[in-house]
Backbone as a printed PyTorch tensor [residue, N CA C, xyz], in Angstrom:
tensor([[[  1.3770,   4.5180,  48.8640],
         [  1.3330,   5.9640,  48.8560],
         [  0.5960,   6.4400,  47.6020]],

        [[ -0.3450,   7.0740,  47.7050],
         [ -1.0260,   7.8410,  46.5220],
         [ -0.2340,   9.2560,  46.1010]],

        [[ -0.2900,   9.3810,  45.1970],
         [ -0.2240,  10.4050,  43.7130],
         [ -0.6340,  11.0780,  43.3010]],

        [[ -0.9350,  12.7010,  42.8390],
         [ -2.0310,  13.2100,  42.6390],
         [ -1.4620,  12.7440,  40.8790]],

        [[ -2.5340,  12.3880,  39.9890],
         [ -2.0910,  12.7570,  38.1330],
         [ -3.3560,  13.0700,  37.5140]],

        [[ -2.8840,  14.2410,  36.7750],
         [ -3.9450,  15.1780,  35.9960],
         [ -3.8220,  14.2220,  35.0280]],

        [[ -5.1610,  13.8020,  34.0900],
         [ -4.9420,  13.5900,  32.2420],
         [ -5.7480,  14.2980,  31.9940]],

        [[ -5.3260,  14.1100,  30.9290],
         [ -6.1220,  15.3860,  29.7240],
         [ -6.7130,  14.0180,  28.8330]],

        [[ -8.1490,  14.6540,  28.1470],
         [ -8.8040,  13.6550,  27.5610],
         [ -9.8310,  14.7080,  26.6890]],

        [[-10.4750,  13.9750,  25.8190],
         [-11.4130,  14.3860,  24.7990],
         [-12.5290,  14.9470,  26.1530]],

        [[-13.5990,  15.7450,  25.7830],
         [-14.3640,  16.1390,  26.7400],
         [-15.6900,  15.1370,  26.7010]],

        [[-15.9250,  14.8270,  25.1180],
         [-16.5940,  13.5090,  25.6380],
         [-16.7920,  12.2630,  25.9310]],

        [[-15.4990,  12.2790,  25.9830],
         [-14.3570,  10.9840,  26.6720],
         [-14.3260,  10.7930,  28.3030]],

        [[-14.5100,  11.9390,  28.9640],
         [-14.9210,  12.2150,  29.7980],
         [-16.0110,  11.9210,  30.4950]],

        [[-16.7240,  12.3790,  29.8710],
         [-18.5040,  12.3110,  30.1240],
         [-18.4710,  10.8620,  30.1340]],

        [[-17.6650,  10.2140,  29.2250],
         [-18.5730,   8.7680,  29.1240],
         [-17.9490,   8.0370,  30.5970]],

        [[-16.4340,   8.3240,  31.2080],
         [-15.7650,   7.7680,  32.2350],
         [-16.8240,   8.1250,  33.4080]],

        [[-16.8340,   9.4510,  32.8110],
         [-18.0330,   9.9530,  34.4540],
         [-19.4530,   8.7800,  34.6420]],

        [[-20.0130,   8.6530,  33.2470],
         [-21.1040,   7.9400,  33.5700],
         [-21.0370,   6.4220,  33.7450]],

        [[-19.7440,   6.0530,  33.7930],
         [-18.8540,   4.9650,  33.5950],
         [-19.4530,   4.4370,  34.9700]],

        [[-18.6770,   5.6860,  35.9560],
         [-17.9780,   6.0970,  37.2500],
         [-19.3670,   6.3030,  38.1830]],

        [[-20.3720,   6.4420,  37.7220],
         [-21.9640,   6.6260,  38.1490],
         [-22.2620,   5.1560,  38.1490]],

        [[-22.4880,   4.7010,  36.9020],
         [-22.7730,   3.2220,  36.8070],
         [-22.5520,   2.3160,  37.5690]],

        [[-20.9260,   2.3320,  38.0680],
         [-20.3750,   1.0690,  38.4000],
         [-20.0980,   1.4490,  39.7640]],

        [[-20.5180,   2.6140,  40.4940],
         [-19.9570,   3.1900,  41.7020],
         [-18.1800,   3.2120,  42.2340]],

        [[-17.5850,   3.7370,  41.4550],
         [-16.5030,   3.5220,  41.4850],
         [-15.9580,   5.0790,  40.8490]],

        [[-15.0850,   5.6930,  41.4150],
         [-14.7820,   6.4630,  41.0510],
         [-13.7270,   6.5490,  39.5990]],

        [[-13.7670,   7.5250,  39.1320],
         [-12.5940,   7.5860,  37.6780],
         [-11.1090,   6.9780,  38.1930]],

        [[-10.8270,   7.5720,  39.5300],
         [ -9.4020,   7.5780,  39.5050],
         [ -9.2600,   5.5750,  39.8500]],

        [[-10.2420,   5.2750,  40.3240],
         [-10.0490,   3.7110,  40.5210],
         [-10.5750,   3.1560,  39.3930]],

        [[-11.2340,   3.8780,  38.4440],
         [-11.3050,   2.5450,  37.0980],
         [ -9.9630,   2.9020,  36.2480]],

        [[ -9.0620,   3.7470,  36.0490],
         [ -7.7530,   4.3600,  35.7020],
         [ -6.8590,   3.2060,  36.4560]],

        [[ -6.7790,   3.0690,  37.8680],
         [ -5.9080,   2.7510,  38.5260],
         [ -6.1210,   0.7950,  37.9650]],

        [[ -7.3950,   0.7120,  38.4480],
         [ -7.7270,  -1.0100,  38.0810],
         [ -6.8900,  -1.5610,  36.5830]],

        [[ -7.3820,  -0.7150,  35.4390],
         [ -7.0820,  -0.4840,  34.5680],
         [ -5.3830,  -1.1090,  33.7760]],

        [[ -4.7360,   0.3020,  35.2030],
         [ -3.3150,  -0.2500,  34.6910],
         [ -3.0220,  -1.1150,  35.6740]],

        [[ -3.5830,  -1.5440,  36.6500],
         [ -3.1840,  -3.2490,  37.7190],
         [ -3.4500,  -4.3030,  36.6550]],

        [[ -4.0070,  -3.8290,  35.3880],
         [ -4.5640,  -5.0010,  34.7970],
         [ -3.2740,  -4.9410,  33.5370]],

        [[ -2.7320,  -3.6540,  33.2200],
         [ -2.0710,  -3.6860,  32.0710],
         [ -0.2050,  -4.0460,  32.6970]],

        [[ -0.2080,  -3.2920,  33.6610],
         [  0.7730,  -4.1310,  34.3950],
         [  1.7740,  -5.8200,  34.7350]],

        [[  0.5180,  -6.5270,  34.7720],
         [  0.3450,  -7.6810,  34.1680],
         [  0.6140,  -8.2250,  32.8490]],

        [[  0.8000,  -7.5200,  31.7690],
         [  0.6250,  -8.1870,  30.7260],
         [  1.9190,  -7.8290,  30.2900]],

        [[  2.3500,  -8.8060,  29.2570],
         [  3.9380,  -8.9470,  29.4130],
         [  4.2430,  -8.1100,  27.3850]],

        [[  4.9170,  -7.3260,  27.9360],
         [  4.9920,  -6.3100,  26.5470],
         [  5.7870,  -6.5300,  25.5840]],

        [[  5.7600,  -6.7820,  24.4670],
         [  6.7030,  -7.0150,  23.3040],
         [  7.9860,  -6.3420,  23.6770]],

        [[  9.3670,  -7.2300,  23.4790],
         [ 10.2900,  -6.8580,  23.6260],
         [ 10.5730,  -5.9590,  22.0170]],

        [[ 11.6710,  -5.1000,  21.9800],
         [ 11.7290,  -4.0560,  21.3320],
         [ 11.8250,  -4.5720,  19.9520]],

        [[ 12.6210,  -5.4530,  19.8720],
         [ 13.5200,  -6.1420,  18.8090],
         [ 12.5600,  -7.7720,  18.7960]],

        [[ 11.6980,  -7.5260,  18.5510],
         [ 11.1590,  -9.1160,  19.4550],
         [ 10.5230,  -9.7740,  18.0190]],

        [[ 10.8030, -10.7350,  17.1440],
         [ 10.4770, -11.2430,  15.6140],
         [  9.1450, -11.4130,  15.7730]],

        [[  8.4190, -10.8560,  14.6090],
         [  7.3080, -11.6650,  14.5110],
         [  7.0510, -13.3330,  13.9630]],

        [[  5.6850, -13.7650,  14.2500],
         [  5.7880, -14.9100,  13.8030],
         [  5.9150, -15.2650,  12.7480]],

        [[  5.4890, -14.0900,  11.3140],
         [  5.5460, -14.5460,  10.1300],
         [  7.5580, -14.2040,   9.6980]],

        [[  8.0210, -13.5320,  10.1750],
         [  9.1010, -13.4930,   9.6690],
         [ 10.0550, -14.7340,  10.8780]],

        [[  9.4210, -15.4070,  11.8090],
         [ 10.4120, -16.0820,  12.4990],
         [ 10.0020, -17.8690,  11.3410]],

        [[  8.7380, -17.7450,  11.3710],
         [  8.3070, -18.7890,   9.9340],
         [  9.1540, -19.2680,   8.8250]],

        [[ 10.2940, -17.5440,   8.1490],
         [ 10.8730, -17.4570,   7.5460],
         [ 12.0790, -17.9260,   7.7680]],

        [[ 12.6110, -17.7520,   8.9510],
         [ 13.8660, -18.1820,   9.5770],
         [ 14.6690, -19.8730,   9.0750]],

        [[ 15.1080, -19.6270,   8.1870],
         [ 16.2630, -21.0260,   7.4210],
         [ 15.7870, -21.1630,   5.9430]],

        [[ 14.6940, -19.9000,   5.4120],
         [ 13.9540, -20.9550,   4.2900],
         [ 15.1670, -20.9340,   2.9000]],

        [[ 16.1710, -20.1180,   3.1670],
         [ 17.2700, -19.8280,   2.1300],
         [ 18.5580, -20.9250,   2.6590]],

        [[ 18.5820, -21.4000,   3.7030],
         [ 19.7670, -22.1960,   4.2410],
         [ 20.4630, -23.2110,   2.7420]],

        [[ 21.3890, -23.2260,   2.8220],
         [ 21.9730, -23.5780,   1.6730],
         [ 22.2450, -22.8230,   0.4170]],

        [[ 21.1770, -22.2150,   0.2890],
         [ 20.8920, -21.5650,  -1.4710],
         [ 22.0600, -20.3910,  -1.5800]],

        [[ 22.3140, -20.8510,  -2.8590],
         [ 23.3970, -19.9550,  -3.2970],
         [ 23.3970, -18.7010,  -4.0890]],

        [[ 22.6270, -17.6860,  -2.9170],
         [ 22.2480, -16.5340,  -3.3570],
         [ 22.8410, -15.4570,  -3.1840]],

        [[ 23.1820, -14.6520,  -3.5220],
         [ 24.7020, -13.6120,  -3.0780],
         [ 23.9640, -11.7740,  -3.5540]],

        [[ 24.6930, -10.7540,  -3.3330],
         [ 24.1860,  -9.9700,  -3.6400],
         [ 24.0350,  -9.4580,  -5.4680]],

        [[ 24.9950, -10.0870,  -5.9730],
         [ 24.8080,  -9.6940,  -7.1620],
         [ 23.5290, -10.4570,  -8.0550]],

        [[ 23.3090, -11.8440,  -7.0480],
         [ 21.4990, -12.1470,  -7.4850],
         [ 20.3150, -11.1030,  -7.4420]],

        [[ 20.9460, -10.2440,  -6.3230],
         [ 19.5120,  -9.7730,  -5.6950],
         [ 19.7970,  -8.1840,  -6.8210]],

        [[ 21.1640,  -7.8570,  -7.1600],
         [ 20.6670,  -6.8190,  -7.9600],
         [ 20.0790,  -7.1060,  -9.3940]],

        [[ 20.2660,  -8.4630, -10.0880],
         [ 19.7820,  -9.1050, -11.2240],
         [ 18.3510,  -9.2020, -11.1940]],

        [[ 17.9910,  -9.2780,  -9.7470],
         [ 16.6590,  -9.1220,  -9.8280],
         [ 15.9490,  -8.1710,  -9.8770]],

        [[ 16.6490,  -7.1090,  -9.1070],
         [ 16.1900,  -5.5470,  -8.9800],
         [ 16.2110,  -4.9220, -10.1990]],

        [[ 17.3640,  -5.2220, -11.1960],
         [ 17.5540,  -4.7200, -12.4660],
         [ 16.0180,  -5.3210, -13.5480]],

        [[ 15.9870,  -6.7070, -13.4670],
         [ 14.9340,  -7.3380, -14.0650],
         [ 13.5870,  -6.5600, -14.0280]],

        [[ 13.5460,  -6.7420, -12.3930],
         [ 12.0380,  -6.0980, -12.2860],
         [ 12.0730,  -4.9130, -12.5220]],

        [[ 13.0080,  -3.6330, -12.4220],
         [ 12.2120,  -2.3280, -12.4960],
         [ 13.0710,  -1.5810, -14.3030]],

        [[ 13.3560,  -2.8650, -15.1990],
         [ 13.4550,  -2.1450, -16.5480],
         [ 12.7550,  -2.8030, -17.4840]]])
């Protein structure tokens, strides 16, 4: 079942889809539609999802006997 959907876009953002849409014989609303068949597909970062440099990080303190009153000794150090 089709949809009617308005977007709103830069005007010469436009122009360039139109000549897009000339070029490739294909209308706007099917290079839009192709578009998201293609983004659809692609599998989206979960919300909460670690990156690699902080999952890298993951154990590098295991053992160490670091507590919070280290971390204010340090905070105190560095900013007097």
């Amino acid at each position: 079942m089709n949809a009617k959907l308005t977007l709103r876009m830069d005007k010469k953002l436009i122009e360039v889809a139109k000549a897009y849409s000339k070029k490739t014989g294909k209308s706007v609303s099917r290079i839009v539609a192709d578009l998201f068949e293609v983004v659809k597909t692609e599998k989206l970062p979960e919300e909460n999802q670690v990156t690699p440099t902080v999952s890298s990080l993951r154990g590098v303190l295991k053992g160490a006997k670091v507590d919070e009153a280290d971390y204010r000794k340090y905070l105190e150090d560095k900013h007097l």
